[in-house]
Gaussian input, Z-matrix of N, CA and C with variables (Angstrom, degrees):
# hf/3-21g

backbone

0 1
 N
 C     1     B1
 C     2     B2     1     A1
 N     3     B3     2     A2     1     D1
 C     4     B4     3     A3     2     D2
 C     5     B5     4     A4     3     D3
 N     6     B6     5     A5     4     D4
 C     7     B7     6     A6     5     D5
 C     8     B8     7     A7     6     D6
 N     9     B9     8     A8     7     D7
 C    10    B10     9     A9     8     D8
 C    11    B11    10    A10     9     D9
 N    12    B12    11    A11    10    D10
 C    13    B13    12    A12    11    D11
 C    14    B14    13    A13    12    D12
 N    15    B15    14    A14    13    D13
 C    16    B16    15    A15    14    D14
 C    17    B17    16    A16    15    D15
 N    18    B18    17    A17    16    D16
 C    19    B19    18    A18    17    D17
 C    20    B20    19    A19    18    D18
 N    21    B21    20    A20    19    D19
 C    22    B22    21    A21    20    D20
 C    23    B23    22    A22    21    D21
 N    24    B24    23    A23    22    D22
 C    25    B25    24    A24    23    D23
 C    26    B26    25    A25    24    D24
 N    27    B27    26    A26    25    D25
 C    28    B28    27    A27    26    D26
 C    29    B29    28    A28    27    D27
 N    30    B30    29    A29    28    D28
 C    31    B31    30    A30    29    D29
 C    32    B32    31    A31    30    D30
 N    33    B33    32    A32    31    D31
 C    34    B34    33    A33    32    D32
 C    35    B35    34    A34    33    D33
 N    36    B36    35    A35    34    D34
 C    37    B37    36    A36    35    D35
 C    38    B38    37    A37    36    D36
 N    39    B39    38    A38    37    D37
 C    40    B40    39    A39    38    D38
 C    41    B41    40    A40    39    D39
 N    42    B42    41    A41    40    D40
 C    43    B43    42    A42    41    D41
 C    44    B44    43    A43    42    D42
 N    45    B45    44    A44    43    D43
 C    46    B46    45    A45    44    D44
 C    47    B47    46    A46    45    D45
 N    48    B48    47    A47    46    D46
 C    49    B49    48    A48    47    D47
 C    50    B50    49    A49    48    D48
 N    51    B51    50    A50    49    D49
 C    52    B52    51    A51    50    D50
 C    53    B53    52    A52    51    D51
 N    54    B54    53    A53    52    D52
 C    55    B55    54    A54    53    D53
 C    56    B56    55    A55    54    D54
 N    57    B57    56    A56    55    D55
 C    58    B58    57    A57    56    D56
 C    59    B59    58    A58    57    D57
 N    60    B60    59    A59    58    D58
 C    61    B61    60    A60    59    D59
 C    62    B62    61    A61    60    D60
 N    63    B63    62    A62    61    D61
 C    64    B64    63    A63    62    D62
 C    65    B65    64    A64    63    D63
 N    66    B66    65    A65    64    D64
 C    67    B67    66    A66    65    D65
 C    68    B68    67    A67    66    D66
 N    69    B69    68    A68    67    D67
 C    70    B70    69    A69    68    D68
 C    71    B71    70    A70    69    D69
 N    72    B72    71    A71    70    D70
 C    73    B73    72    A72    71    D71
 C    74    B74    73    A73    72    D72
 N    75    B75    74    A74    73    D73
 C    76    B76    75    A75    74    D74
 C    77    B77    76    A76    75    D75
 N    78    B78    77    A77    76    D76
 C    79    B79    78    A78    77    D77
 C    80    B80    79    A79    78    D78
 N    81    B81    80    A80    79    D79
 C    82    B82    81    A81    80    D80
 C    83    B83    82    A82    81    D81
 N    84    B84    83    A83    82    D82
 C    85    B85    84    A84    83    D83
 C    86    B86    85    A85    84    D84
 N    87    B87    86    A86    85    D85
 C    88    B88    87    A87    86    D86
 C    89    B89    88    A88    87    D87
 N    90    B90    89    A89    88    D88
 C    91    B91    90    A90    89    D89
 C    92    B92    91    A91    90    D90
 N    93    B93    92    A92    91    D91
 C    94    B94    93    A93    92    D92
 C    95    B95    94    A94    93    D93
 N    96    B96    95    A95    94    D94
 C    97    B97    96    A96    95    D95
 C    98    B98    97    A97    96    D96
 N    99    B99    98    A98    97    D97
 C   100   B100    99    A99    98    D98
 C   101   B101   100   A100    99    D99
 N   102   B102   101   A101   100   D100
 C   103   B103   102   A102   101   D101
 C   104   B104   103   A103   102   D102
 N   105   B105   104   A104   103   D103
 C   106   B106   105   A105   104   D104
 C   107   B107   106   A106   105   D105
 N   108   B108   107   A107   106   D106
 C   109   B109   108   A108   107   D107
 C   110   B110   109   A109   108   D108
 N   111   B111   110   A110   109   D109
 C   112   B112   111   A111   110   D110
 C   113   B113   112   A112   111   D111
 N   114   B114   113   A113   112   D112
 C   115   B115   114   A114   113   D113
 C   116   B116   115   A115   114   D114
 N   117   B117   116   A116   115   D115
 C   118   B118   117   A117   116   D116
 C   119   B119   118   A118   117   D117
 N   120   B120   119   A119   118   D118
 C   121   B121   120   A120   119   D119
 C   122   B122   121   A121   120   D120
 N   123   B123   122   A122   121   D121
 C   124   B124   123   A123   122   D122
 C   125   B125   124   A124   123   D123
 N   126   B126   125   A125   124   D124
 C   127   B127   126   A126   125   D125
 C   128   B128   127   A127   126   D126
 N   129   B129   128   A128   127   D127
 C   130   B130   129   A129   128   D128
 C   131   B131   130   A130   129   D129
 N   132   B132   131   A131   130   D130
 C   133   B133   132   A132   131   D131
 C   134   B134   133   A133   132   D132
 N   135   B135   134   A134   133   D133
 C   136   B136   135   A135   134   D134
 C   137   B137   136   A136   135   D135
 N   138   B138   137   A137   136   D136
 C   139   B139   138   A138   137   D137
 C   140   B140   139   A139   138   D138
 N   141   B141   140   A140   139   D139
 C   142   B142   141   A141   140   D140
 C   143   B143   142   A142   141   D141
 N   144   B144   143   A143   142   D142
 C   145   B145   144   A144   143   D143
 C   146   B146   145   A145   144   D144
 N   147   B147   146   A146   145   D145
 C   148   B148   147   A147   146   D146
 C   149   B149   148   A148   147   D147
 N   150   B150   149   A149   148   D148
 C   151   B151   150   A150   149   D149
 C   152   B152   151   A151   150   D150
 N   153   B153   152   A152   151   D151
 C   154   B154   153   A153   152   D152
 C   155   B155   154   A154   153   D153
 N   156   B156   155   A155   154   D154
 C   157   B157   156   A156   155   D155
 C   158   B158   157   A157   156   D156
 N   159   B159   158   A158   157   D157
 C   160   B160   159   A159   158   D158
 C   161   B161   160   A160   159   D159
 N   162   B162   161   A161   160   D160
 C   163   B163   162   A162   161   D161
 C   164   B164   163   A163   162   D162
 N   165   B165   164   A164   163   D163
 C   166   B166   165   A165   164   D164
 C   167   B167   166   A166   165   D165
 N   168   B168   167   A167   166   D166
 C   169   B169   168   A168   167   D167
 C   170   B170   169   A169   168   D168
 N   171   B171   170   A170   169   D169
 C   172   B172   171   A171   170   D170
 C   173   B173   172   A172   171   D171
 N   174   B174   173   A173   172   D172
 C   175   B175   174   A174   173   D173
 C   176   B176   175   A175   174   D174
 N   177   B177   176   A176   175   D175
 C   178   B178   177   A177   176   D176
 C   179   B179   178   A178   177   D177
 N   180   B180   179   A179   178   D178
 C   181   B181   180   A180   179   D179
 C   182   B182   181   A181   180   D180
 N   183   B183   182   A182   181   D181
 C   184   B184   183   A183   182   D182
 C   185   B185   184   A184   183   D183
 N   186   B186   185   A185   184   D184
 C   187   B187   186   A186   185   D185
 C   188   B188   187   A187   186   D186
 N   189   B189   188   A188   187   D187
 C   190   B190   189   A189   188   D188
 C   191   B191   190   A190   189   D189
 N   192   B192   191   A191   190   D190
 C   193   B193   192   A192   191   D191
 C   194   B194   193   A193   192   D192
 N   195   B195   194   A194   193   D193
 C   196   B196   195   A195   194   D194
 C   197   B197   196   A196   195   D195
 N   198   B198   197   A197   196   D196
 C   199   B199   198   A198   197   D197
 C   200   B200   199   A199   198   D198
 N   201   B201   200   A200   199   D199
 C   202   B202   201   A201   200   D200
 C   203   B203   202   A202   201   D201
 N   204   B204   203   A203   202   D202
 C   205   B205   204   A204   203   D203
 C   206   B206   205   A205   204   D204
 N   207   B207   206   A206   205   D205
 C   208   B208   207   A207   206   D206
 C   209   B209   208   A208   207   D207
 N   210   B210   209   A209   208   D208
 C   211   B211   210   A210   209   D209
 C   212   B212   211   A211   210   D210
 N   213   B213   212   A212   211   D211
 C   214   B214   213   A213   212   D212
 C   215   B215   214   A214   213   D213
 N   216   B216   215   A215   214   D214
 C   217   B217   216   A216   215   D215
 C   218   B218   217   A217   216   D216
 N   219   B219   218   A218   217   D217
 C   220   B220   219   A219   218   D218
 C   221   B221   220   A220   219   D219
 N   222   B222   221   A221   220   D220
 C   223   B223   222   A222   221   D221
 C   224   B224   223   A223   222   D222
 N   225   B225   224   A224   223   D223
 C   226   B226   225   A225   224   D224
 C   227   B227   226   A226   225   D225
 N   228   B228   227   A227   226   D226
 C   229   B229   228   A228   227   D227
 C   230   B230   229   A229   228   D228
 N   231   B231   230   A230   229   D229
 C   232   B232   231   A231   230   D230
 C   233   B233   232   A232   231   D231
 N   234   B234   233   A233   232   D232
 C   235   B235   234   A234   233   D233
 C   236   B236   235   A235   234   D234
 N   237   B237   236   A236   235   D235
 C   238   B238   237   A237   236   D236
 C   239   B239   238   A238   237   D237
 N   240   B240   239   A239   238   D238
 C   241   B241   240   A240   239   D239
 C   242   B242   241   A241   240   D240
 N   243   B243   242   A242   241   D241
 C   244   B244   243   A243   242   D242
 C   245   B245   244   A244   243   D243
 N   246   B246   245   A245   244   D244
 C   247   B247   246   A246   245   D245
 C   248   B248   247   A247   246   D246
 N   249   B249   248   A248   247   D247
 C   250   B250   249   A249   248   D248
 C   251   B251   250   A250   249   D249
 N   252   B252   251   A251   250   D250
 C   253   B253   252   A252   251   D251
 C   254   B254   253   A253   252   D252
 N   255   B255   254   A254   253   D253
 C   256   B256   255   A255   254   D254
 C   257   B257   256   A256   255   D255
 N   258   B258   257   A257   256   D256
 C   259   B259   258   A258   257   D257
 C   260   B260   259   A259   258   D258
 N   261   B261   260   A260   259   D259
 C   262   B262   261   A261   260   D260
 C   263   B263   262   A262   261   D261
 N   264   B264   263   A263   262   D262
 C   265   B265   264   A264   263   D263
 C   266   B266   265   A265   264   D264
 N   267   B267   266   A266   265   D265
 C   268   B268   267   A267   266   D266
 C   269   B269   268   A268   267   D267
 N   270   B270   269   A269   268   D268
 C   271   B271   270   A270   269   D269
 C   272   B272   271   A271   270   D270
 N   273   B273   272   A272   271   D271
 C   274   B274   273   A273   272   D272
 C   275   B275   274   A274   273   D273
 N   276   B276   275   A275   274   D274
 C   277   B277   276   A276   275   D275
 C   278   B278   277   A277   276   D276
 N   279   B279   278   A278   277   D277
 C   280   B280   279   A279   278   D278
 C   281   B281   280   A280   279   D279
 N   282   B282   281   A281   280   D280
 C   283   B283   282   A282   281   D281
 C   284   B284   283   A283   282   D282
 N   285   B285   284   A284   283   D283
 C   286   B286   285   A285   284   D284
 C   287   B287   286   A286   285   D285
 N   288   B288   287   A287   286   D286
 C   289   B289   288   A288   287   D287
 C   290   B290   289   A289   288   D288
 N   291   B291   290   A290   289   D289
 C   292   B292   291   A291   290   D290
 C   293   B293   292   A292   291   D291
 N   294   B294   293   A293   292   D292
 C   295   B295   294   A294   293   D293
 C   296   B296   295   A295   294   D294
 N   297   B297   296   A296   295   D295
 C   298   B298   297   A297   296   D296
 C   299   B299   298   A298   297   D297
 N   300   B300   299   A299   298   D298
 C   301   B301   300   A300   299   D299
 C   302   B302   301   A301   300   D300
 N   303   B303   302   A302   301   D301
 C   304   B304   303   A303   302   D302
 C   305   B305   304   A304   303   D303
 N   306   B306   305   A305   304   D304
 C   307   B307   306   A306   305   D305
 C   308   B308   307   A307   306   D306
 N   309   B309   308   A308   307   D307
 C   310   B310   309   A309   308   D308
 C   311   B311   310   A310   309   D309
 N   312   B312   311   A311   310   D310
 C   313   B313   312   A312   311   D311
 C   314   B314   313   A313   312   D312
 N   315   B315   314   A314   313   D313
 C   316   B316   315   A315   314   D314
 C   317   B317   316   A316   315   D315

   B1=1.4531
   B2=1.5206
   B3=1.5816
   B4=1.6371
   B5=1.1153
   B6=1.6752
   B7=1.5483
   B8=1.3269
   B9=1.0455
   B10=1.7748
   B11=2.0678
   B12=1.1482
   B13=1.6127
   B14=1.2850
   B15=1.9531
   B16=1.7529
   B17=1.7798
   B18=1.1980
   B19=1.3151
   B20=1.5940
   B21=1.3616
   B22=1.5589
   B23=2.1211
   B24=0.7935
   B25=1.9881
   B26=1.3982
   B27=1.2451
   B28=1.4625
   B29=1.5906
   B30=1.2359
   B31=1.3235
   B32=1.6812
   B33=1.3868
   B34=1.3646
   B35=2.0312
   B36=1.1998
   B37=1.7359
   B38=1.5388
   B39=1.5023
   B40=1.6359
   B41=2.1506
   B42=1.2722
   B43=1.3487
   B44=1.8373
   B45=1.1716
   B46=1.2392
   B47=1.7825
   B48=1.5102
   B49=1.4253
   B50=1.1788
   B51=1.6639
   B52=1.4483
   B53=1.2971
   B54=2.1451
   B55=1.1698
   B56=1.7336
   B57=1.3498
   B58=1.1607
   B59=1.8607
   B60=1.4035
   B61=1.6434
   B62=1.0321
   B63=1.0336
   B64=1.9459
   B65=1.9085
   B66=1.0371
   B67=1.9031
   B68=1.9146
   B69=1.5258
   B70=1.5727
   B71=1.3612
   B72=1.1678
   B73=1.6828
   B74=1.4426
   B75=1.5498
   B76=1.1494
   B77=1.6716
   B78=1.3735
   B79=1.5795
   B80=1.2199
   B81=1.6327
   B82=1.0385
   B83=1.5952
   B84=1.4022
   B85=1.2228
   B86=1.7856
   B87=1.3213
   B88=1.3711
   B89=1.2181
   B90=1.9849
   B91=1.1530
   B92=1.6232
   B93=1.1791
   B94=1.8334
   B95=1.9028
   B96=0.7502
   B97=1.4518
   B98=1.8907
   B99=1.5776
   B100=1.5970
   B101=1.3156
   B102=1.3892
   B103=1.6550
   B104=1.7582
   B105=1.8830
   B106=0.9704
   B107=2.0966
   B108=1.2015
   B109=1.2765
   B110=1.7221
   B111=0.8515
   B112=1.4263
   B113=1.5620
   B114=1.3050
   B115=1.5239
   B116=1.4838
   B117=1.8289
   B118=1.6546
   B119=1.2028
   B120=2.2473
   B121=1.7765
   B122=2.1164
   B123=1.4316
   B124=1.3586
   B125=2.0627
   B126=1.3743
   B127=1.4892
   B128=1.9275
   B129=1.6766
   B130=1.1972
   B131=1.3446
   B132=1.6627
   B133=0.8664
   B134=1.6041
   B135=1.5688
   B136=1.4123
   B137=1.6331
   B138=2.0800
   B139=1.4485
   B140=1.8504
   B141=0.8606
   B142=1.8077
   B143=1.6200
   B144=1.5086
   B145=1.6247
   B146=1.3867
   B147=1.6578
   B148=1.5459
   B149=1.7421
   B150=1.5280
   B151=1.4357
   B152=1.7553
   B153=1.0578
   B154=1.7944
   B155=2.0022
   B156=1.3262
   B157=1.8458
   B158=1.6099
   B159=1.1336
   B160=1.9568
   B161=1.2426
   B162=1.5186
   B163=1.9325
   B164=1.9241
   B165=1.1278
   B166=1.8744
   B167=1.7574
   B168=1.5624
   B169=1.0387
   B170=1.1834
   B171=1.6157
   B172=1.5330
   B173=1.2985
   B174=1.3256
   B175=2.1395
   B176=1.4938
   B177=1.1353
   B178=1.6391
   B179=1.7312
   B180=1.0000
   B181=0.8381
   B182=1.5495
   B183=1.0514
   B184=1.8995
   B185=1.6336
   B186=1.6480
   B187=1.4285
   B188=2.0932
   B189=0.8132
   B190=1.7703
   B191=1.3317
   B192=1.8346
   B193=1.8948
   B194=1.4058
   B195=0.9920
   B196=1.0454
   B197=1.4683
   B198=1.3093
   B199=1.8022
   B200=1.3765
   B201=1.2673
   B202=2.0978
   B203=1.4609
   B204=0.9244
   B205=1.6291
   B206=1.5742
   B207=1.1151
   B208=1.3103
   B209=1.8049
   B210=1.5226
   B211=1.4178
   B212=2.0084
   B213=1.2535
   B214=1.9816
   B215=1.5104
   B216=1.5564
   B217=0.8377
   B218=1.4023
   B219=2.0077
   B220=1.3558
   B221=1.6587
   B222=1.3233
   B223=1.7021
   B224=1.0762
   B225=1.6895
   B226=1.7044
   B227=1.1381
   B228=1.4555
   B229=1.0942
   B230=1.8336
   B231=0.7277
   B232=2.1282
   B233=1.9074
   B234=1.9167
   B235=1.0662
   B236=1.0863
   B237=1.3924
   B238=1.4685
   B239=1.5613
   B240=1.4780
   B241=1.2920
   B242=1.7103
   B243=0.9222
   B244=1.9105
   B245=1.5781
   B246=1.3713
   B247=1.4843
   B248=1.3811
   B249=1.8081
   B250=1.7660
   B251=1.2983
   B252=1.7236
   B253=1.1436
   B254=2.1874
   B255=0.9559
   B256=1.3682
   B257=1.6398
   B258=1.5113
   B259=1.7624
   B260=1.5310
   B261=1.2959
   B262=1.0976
   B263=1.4339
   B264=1.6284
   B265=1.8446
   B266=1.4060
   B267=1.4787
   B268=1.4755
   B269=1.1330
   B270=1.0194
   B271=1.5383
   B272=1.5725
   B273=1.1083
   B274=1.6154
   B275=1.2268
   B276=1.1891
   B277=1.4573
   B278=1.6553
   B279=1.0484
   B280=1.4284
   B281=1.5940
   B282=1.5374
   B283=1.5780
   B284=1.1825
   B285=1.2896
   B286=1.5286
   B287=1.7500
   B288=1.6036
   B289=1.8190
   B290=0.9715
   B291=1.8239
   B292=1.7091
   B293=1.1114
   B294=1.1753
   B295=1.9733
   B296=1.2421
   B297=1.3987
   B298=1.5710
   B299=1.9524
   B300=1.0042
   B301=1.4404
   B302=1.6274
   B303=1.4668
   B304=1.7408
   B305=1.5237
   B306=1.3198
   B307=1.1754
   B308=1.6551
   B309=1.6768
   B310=1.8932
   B311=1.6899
   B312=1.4700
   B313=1.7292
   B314=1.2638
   B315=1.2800
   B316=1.4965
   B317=1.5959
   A1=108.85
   A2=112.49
   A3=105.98
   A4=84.29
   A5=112.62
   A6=147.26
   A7=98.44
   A8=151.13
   A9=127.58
   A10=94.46
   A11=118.26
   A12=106.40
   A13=109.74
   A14=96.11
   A15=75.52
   A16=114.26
   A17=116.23
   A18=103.75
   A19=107.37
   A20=111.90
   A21=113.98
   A22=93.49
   A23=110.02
   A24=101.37
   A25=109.77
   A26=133.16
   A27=143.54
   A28=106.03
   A29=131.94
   A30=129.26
   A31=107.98
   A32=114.53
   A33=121.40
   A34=111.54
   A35=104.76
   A36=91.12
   A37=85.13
   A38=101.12
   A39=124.73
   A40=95.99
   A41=99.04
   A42=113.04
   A43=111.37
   A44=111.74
   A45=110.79
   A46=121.16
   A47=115.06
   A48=115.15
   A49=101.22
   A50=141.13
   A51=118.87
   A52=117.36
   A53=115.06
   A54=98.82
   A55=116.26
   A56=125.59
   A57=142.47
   A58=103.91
   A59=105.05
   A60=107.56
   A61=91.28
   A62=152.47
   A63=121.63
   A64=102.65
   A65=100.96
   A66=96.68
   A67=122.27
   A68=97.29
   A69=94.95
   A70=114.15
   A71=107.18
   A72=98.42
   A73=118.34
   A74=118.24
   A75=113.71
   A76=152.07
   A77=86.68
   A78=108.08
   A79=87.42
   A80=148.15
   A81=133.70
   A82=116.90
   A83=117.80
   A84=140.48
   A85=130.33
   A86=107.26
   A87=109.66
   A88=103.77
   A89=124.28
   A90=123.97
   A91=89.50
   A92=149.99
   A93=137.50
   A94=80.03
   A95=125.22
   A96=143.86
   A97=104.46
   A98=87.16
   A99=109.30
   A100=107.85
   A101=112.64
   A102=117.87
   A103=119.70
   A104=105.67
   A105=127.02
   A106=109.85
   A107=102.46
   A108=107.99
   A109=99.95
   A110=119.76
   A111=126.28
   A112=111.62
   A113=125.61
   A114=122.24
   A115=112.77
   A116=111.13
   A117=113.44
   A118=136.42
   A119=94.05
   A120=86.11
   A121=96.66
   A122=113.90
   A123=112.13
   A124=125.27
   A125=78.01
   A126=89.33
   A127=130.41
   A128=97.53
   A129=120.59
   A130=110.32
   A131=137.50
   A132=103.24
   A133=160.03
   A134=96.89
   A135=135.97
   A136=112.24
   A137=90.10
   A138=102.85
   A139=106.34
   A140=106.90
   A141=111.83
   A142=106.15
   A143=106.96
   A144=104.46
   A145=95.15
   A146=128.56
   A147=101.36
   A148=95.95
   A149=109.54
   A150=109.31
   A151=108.18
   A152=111.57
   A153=124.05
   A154=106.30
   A155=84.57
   A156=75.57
   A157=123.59
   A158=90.98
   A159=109.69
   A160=123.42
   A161=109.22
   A162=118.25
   A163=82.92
   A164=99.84
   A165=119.45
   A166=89.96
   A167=117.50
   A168=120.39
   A169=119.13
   A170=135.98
   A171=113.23
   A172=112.47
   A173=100.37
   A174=110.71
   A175=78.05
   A176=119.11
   A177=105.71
   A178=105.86
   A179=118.95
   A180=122.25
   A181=154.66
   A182=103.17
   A183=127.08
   A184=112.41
   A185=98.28
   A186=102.94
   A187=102.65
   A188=129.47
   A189=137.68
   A190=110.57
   A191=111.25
   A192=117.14
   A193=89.63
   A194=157.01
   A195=140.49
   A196=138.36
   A197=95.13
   A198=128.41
   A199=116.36
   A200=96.37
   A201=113.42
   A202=83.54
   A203=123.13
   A204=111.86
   A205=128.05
   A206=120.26
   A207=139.42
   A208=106.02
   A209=88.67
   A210=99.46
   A211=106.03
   A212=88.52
   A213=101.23
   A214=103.52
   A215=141.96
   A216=133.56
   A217=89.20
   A218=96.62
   A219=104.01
   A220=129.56
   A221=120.76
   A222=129.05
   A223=97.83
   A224=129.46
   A225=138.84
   A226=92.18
   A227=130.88
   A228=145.75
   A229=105.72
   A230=110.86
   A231=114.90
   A232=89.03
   A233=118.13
   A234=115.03
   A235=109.97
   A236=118.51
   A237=111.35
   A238=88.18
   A239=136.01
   A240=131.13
   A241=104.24
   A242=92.37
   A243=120.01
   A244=117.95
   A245=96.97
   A246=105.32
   A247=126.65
   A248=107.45
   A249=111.47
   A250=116.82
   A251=115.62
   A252=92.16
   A253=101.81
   A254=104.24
   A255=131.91
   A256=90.17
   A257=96.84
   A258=101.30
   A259=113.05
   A260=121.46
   A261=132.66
   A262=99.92
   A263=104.20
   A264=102.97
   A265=112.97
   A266=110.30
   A267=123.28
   A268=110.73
   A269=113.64
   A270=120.74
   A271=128.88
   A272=103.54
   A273=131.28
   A274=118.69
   A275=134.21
   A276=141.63
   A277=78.43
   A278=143.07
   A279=141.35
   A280=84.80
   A281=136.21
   A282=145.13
   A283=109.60
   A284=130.92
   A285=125.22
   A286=121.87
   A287=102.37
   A288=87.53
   A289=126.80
   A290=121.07
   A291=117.29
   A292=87.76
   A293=116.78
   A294=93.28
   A295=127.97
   A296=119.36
   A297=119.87
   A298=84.45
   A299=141.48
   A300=137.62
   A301=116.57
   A302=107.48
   A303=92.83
   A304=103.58
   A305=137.34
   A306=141.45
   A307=124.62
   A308=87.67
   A309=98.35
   A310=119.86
   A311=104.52
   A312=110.81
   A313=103.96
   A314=123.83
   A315=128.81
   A316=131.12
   D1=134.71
   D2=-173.20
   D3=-114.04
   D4=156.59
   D5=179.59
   D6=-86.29
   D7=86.74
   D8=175.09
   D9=-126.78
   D10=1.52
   D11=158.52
   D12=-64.88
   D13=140.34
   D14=168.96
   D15=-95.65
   D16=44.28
   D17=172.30
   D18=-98.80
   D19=-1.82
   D20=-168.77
   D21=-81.55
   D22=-20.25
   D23=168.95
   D24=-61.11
   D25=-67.27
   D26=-175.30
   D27=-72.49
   D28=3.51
   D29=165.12
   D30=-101.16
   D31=-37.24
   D32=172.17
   D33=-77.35
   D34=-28.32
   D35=176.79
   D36=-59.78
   D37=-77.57
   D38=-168.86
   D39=-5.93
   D40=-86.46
   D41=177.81
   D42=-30.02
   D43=-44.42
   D44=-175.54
   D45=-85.00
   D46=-23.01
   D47=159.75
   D48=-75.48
   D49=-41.48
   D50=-165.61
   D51=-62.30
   D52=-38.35
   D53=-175.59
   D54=-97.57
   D55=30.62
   D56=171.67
   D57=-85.92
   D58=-34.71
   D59=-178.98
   D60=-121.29
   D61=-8.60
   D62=146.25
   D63=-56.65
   D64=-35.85
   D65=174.73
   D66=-73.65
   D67=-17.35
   D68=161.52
   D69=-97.55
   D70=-0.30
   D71=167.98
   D72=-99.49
   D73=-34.70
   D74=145.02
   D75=-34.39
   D76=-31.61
   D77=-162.46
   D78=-104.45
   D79=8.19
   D80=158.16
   D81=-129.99
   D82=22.94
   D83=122.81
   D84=-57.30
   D85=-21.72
   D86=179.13
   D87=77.70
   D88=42.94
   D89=-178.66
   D90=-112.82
   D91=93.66
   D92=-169.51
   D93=-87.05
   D94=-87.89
   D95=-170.27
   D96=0.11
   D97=-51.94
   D98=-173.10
   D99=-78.95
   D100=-48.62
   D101=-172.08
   D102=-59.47
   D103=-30.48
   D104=179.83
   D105=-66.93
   D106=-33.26
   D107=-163.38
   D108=-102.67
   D109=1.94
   D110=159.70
   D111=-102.88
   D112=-35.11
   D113=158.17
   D114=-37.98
   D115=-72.19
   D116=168.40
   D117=-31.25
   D118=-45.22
   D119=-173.40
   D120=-70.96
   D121=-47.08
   D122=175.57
   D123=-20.58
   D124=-64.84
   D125=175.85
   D126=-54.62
   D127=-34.50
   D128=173.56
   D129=-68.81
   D130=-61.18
   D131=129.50
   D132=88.93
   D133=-162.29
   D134=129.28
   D135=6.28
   D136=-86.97
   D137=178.78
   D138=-53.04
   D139=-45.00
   D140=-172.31
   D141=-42.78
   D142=-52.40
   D143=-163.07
   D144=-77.19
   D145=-17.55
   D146=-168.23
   D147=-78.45
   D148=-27.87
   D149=-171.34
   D150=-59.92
   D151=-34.14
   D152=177.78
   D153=-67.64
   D154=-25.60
   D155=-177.20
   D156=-100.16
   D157=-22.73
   D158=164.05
   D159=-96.81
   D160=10.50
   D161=179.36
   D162=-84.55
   D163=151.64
   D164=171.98
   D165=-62.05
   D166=167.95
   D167=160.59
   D168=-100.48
   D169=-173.71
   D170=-176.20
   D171=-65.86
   D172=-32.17
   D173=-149.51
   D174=-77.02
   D175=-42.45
   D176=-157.95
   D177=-65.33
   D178=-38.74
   D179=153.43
   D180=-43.21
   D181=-42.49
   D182=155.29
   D183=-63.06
   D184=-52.00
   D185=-170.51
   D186=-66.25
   D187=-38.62
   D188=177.75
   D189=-72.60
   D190=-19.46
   D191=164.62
   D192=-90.39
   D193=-40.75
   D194=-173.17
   D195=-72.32
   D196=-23.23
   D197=157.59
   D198=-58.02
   D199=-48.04
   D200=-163.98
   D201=-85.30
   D202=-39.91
   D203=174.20
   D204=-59.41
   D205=-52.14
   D206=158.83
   D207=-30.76
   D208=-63.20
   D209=-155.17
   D210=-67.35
   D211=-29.63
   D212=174.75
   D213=-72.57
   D214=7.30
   D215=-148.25
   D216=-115.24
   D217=-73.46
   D218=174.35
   D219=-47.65
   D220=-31.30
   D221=165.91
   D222=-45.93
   D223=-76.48
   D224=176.90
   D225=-18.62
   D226=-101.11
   D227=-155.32
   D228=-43.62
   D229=-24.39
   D230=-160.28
   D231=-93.37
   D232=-33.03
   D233=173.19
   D234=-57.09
   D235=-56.35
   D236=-141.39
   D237=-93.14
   D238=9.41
   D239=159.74
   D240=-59.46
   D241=-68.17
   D242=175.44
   D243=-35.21
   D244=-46.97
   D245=173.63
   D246=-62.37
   D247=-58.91
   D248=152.73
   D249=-29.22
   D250=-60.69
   D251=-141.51
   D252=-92.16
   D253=25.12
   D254=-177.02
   D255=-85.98
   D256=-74.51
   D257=-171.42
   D258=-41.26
   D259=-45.25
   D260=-170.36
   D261=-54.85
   D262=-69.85
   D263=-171.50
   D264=-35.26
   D265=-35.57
   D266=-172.46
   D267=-60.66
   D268=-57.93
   D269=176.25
   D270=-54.25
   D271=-36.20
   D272=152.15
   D273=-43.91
   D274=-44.88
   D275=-132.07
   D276=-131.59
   D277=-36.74
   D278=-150.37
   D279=-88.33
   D280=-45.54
   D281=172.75
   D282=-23.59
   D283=133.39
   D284=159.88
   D285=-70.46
   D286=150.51
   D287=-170.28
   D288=-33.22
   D289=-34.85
   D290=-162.79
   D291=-74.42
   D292=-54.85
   D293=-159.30
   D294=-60.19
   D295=-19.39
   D296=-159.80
   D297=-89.94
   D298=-18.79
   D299=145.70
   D300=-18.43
   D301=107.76
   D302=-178.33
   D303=-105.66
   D304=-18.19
   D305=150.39
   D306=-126.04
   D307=93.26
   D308=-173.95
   D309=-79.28
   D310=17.13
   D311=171.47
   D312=-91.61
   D313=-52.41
   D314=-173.80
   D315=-52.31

């Protein structure tokens, strides 16, 4: 299952201050055991929303495939410019001297 709403950032901070102070209230209950394991889930988390806020977005994403697309298009096209005019030289060069002569009086 992928996260790509953006309400899943502000549900994961959210999640991660609550169980950061469920662990200072714990931890001053004289629960360490408990306080410790609400730090982890906190921190976990934590890591989650930064991973949700530095993931690309979709559009941003489409729009930079859509670029690389473009841009693979025009290369194609600039090859097979290159390629003709390759064949051609070839073909040229394959001619015996007289012929490739375009004015043999001069």
């Amino acid at each position: 299952m992928t996260f790509k709403s953006p309400i899943w950032y502000p549900i994961a901070v959210g999640l991660s201050v609550l169980n950061l102070v469920a662990a200072g209230f714990a931890g001053g209950q004289g629960e360490p055991l408990h306080a410790s394991i609400h730090v982890a889930v906190g921190l976990a988390f934590g890591l989650w929303a930064q991973r949700l806020r530095l993931a690309p977005r979709g559009g941003e994403l489409e729009a930079g495939l859509e670029a690389l697309e473009f841009e693979v298009s025009k290369m194609r096209q600039e090859l097979s410019e290159t390629q003709e005019r390759l064949d051609f030289a070839e073909r040229l060069l394959a001619q015996p001297p007289e012929q490739r002569r375009v004015d043999p009086q001069r």
